[in-house]
PyMOL Python script that loads the backbone (N, CA, C, O; Angstrom):
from pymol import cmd

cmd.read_pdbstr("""\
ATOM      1  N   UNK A   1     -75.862-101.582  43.085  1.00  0.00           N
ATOM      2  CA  UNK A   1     -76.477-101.429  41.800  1.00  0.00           C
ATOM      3  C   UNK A   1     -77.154-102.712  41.340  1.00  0.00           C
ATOM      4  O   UNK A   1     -77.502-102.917  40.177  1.00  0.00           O
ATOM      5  N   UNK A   2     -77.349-103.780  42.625  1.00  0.00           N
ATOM      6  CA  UNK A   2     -77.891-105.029  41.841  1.00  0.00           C
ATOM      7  C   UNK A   2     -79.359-104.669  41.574  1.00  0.00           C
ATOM      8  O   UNK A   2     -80.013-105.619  41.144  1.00  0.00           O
ATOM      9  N   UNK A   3     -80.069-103.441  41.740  1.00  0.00           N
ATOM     10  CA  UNK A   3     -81.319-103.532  41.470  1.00  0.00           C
ATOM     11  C   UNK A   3     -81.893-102.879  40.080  1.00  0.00           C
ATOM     12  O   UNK A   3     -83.005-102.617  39.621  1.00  0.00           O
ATOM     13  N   UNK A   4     -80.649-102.770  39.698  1.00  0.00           N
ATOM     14  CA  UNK A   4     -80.783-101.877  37.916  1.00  0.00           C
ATOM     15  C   UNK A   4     -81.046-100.073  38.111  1.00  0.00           C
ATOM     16  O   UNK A   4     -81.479 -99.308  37.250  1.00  0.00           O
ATOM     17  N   UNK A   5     -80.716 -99.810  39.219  1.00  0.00           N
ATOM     18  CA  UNK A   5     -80.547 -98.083  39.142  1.00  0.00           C
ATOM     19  C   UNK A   5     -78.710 -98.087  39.112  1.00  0.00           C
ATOM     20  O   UNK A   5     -77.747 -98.718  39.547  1.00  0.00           O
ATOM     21  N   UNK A   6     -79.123 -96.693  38.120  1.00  0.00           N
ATOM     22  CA  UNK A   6     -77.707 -96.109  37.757  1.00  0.00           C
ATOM     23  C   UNK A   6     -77.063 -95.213  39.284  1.00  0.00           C
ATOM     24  O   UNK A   6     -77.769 -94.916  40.248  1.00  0.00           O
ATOM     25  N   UNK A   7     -75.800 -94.964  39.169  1.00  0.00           N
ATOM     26  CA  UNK A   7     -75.515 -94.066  40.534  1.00  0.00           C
ATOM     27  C   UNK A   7     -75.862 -92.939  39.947  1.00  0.00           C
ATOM     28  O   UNK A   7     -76.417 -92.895  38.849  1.00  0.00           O
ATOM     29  N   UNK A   8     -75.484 -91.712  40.807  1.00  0.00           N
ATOM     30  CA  UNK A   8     -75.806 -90.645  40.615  1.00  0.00           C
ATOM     31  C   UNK A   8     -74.909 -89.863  39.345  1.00  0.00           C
ATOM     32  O   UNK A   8     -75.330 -89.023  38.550  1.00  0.00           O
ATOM     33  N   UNK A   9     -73.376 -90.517  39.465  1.00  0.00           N
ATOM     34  CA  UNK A   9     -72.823 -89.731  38.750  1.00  0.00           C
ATOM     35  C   UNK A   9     -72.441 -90.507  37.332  1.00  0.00           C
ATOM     36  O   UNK A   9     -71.457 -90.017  36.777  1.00  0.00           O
ATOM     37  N   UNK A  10     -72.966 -91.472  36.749  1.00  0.00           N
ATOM     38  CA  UNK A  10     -73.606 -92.163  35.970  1.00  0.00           C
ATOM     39  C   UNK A  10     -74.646 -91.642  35.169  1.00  0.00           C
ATOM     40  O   UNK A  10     -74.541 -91.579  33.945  1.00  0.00           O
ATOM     41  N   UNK A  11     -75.914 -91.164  35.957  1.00  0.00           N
ATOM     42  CA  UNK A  11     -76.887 -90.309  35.392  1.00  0.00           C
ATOM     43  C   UNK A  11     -76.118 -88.513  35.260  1.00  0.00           C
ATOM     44  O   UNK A  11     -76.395 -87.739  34.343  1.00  0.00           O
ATOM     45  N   UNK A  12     -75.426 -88.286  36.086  1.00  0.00           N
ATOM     46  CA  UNK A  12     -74.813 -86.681  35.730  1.00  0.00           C
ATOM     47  C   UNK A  12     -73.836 -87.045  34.118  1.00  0.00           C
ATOM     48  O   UNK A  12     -73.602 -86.181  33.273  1.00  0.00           O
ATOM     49  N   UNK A  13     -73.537 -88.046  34.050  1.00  0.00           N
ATOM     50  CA  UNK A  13     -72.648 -88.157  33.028  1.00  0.00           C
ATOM     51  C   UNK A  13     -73.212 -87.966  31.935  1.00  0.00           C
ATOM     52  O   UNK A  13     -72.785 -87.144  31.125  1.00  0.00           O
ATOM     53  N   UNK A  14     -74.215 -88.662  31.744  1.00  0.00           N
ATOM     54  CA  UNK A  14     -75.263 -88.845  30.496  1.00  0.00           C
ATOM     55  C   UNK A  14     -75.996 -88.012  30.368  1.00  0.00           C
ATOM     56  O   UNK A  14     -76.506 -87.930  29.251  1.00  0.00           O
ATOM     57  N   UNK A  15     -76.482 -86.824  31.599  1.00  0.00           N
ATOM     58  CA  UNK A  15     -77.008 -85.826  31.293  1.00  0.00           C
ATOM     59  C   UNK A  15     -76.299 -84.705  30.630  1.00  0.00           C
ATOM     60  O   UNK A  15     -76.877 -83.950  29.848  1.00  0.00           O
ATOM     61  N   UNK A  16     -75.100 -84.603  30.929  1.00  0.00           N
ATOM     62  CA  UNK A  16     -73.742 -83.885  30.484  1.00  0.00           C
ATOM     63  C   UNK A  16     -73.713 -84.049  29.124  1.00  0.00           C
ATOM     64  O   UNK A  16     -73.527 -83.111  28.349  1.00  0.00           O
ATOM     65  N   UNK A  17     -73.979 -85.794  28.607  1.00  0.00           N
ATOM     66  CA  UNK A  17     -73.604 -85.920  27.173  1.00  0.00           C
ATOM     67  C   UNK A  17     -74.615 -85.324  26.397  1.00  0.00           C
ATOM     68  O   UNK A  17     -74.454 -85.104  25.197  1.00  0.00           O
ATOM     69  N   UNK A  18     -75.745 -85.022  27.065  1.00  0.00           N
ATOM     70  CA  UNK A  18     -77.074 -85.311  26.341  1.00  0.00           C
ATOM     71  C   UNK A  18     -76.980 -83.414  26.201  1.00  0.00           C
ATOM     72  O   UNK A  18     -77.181 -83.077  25.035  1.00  0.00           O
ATOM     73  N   UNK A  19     -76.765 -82.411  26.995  1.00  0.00           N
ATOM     74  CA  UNK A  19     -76.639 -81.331  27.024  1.00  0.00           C
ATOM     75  C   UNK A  19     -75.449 -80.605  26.033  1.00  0.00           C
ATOM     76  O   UNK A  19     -75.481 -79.455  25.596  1.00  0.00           O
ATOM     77  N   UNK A  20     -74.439 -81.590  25.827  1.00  0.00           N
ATOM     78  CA  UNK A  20     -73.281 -81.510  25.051  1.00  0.00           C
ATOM     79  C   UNK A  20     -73.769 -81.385  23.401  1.00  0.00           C
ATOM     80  O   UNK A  20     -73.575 -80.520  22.547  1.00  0.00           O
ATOM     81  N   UNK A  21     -74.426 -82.560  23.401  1.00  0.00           N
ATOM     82  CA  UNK A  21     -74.963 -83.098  22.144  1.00  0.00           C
ATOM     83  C   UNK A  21     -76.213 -82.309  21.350  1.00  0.00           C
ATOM     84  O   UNK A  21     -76.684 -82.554  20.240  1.00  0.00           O
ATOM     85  N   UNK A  22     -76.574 -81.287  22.308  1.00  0.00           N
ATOM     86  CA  UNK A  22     -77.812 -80.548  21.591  1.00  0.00           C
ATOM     87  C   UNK A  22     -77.597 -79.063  20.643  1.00  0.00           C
ATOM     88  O   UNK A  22     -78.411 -78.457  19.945  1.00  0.00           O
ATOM     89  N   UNK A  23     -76.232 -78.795  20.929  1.00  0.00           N
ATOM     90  CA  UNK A  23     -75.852 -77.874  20.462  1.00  0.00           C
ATOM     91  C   UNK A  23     -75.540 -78.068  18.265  1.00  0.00           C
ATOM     92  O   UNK A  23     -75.830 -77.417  17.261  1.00  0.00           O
ATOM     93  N   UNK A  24     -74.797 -79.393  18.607  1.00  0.00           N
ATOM     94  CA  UNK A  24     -74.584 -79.885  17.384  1.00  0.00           C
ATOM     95  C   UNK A  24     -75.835 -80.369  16.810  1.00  0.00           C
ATOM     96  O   UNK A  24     -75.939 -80.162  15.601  1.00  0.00           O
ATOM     97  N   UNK A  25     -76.860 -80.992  17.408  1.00  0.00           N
ATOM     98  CA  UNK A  25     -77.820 -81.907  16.366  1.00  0.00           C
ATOM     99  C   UNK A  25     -78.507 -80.371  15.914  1.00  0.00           C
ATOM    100  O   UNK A  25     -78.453 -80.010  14.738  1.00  0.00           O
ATOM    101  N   UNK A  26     -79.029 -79.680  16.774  1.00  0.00           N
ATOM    102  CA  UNK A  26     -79.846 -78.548  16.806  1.00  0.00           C
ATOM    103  C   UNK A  26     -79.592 -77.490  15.282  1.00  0.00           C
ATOM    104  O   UNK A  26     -80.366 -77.325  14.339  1.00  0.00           O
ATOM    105  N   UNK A  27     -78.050 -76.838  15.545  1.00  0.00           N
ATOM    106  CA  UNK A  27     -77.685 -75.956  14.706  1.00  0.00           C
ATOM    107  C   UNK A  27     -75.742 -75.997  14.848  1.00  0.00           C
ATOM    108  O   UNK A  27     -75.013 -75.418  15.653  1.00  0.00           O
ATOM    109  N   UNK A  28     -75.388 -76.973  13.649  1.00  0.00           N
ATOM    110  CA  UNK A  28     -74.229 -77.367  13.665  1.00  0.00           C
ATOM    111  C   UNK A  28     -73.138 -76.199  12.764  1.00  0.00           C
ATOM    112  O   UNK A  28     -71.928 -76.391  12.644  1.00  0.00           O
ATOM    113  N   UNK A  29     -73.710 -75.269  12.327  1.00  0.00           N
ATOM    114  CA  UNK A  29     -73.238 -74.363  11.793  1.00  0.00           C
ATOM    115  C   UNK A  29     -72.883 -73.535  12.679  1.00  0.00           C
ATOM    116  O   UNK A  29     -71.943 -72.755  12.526  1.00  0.00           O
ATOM    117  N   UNK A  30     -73.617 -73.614  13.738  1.00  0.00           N
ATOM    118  CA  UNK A  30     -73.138 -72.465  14.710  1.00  0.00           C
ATOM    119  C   UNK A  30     -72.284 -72.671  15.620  1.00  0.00           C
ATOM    120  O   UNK A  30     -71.480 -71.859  16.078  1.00  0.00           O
ATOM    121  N   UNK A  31     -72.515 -74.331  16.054  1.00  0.00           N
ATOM    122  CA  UNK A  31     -71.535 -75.155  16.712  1.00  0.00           C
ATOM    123  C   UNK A  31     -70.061 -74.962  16.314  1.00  0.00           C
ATOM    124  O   UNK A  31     -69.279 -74.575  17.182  1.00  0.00           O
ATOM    125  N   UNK A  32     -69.638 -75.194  15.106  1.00  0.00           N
ATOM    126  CA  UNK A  32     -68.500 -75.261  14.228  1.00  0.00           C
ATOM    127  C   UNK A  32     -68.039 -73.670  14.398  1.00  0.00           C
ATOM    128  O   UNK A  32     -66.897 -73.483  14.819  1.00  0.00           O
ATOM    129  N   UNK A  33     -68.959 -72.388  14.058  1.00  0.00           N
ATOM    130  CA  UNK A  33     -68.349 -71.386  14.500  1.00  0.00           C
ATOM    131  C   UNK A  33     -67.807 -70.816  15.708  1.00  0.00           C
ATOM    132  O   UNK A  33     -66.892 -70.007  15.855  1.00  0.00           O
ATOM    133  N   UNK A  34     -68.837 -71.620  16.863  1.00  0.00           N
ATOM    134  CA  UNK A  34     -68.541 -71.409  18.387  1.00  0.00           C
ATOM    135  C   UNK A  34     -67.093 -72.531  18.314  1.00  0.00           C
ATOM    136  O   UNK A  34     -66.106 -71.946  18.759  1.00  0.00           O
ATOM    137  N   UNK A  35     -66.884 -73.508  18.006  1.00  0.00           N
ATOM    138  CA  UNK A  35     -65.305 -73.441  18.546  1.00  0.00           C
ATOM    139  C   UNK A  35     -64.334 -73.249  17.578  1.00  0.00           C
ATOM    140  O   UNK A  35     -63.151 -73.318  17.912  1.00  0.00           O
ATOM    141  N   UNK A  36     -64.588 -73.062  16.644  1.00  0.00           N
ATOM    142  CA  UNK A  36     -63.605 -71.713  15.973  1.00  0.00           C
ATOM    143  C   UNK A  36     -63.034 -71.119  16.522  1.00  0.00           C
ATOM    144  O   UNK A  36     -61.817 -71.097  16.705  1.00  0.00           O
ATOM    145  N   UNK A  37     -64.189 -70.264  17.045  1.00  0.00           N
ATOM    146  CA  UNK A  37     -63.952 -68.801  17.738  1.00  0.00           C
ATOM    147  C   UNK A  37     -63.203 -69.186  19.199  1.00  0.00           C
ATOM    148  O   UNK A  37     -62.513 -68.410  19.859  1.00  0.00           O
ATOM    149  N   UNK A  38     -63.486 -70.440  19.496  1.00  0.00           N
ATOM    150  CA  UNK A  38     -63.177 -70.857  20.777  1.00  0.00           C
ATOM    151  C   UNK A  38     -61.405 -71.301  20.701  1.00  0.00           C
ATOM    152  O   UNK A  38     -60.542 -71.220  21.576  1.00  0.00           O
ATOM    153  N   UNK A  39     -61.323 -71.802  19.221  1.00  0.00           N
ATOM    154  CA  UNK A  39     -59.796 -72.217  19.018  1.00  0.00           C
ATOM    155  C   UNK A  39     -58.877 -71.407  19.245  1.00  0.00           C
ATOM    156  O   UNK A  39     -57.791 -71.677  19.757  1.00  0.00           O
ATOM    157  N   UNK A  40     -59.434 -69.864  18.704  1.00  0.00           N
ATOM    158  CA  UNK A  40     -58.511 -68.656  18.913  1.00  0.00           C
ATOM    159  C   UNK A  40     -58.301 -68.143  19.932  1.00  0.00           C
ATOM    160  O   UNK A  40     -57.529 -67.194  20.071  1.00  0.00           O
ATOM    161  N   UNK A  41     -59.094 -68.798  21.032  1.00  0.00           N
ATOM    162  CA  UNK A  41     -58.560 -67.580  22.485  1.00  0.00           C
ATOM    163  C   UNK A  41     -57.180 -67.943  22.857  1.00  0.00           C
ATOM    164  O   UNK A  41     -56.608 -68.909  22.354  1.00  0.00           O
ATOM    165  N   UNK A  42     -56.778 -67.360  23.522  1.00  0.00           N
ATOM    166  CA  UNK A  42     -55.582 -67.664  24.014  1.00  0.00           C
ATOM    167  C   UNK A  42     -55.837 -68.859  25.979  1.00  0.00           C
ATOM    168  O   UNK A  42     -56.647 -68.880  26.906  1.00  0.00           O
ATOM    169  N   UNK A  43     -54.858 -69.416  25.681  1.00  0.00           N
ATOM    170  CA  UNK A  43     -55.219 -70.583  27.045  1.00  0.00           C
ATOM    171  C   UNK A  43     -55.755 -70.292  28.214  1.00  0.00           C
ATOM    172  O   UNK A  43     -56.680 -70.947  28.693  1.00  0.00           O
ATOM    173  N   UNK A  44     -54.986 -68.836  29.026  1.00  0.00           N
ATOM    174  CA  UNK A  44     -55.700 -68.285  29.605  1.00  0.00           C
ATOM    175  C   UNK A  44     -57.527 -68.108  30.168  1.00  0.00           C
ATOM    176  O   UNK A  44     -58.125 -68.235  31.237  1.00  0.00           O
ATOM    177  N   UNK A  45     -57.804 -67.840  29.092  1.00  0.00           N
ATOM    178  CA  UNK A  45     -59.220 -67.047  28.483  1.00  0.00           C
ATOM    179  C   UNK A  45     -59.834 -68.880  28.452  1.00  0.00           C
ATOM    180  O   UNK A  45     -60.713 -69.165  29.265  1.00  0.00           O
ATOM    181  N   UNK A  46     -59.360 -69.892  27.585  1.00  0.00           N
ATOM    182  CA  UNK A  46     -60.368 -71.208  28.156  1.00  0.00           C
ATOM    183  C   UNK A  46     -59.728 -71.550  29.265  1.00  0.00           C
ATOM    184  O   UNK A  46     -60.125 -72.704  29.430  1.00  0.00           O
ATOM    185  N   UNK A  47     -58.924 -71.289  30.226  1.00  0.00           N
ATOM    186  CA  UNK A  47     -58.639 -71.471  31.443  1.00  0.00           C
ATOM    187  C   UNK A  47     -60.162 -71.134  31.998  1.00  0.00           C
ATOM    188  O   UNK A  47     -61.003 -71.993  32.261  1.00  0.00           O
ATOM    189  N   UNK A  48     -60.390 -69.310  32.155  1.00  0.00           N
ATOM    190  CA  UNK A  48     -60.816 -68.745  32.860  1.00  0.00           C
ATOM    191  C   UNK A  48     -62.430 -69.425  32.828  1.00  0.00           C
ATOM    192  O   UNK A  48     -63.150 -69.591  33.813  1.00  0.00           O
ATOM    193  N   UNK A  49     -62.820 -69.824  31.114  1.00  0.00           N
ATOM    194  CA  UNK A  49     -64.008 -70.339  31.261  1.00  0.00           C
ATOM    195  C   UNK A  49     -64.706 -71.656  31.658  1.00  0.00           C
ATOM    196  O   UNK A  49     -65.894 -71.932  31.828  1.00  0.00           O
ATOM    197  N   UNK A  50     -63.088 -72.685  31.787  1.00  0.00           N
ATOM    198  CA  UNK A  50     -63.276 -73.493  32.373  1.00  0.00           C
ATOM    199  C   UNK A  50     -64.074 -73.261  34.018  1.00  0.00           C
ATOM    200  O   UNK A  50     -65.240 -73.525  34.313  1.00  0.00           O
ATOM    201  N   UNK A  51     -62.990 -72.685  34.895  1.00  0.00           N
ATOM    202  CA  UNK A  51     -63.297 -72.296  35.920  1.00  0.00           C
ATOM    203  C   UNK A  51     -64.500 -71.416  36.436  1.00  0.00           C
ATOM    204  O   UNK A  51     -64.916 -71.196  37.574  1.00  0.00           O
ATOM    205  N   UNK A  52     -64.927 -70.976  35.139  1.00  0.00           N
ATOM    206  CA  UNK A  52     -66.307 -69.947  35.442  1.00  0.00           C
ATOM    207  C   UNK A  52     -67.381 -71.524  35.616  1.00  0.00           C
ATOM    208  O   UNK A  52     -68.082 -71.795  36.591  1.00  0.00           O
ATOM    209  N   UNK A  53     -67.208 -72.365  34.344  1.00  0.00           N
ATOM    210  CA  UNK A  53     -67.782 -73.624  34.321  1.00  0.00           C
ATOM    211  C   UNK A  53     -67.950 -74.304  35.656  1.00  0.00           C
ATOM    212  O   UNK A  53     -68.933 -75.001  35.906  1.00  0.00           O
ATOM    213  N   UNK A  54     -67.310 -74.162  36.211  1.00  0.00           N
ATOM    214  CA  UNK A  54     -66.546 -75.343  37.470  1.00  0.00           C
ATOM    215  C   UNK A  54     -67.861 -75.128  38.579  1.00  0.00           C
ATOM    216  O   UNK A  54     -68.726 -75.769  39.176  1.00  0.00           O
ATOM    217  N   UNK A  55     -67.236 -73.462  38.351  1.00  0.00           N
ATOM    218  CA  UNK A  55     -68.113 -72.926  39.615  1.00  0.00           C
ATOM    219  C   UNK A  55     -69.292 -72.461  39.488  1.00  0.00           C
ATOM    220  O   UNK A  55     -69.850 -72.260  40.567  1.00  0.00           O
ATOM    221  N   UNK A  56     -69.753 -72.267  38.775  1.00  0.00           N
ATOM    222  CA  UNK A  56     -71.422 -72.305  38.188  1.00  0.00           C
ATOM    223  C   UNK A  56     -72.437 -73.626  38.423  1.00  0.00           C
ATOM    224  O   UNK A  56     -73.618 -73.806  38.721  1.00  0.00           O
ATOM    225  N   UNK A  57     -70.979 -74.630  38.030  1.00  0.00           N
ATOM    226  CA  UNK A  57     -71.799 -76.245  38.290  1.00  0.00           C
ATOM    227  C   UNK A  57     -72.083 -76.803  39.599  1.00  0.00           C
ATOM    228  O   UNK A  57     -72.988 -77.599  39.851  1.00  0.00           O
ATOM    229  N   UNK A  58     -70.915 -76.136  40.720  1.00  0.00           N
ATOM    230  CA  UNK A  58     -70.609 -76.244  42.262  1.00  0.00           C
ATOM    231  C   UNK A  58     -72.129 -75.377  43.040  1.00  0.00           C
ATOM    232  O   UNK A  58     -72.956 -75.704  43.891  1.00  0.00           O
ATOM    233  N   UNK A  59     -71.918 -74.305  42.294  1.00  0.00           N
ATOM    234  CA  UNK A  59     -73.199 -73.556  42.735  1.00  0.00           C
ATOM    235  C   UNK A  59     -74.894 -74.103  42.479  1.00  0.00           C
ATOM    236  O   UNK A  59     -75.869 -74.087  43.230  1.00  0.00           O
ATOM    237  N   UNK A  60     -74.731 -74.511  41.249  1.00  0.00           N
ATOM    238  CA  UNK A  60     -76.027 -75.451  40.783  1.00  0.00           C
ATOM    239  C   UNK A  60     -76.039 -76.284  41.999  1.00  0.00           C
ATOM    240  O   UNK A  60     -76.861 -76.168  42.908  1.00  0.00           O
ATOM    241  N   UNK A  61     -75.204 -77.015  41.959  1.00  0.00           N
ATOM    242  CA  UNK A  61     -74.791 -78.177  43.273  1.00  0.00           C
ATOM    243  C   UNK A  61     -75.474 -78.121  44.608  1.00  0.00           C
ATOM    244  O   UNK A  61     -76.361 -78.813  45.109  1.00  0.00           O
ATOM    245  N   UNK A  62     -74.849 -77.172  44.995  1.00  0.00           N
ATOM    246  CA  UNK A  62     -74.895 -76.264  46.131  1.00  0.00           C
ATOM    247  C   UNK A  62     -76.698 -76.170  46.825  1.00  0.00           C
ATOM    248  O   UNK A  62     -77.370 -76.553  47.782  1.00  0.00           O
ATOM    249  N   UNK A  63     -76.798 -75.405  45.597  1.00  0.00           N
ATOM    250  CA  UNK A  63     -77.873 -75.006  45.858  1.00  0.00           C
ATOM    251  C   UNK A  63     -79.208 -76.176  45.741  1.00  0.00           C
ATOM    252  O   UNK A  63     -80.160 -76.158  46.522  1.00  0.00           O
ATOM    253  N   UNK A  64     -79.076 -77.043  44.754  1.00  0.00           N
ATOM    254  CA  UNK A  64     -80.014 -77.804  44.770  1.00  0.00           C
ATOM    255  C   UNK A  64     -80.146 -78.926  45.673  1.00  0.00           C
ATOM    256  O   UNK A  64     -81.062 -79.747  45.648  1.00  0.00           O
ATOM    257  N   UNK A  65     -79.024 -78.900  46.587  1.00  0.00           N
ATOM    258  CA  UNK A  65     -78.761 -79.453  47.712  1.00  0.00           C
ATOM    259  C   UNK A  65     -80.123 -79.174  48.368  1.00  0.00           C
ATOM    260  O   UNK A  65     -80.341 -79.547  49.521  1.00  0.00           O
TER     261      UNK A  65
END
""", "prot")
cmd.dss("prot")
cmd.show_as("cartoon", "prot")
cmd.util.cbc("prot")
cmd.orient("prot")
């Protein structure tokens, strides 16, 4: 990194934050209702969407390989 580029997962990080962050600046009313609604599932259920997450991102991966 002595030449001033970031690694790869450095830039995935910040793209992550930056994708995170658009939900709230955008429409924060809706944000606040989406994890509301998100507080009430049962663990399971954000288990499952974790893992839907996981593998959606593996597949992005994958494929843009």
């Amino acid at each position: 990194m002595g030449d001033g580029g970031a690694t790869p997962w450095v830039l995935a990080l910040g793209l992550m934050l930056v994708f995170e962050g658009l939900l709230p600046l955008v429409a924060p009313g809706a944000w606040k209702e989406m994890v509301q609604r998100i507080a009430g599932f049962r663990d399971g259920q954000i288990r499952f969407v974790g893992l839907a997450a996981i593998a959606a991102g593996i597949i992005v991966i994958v494929v843009a390989q």
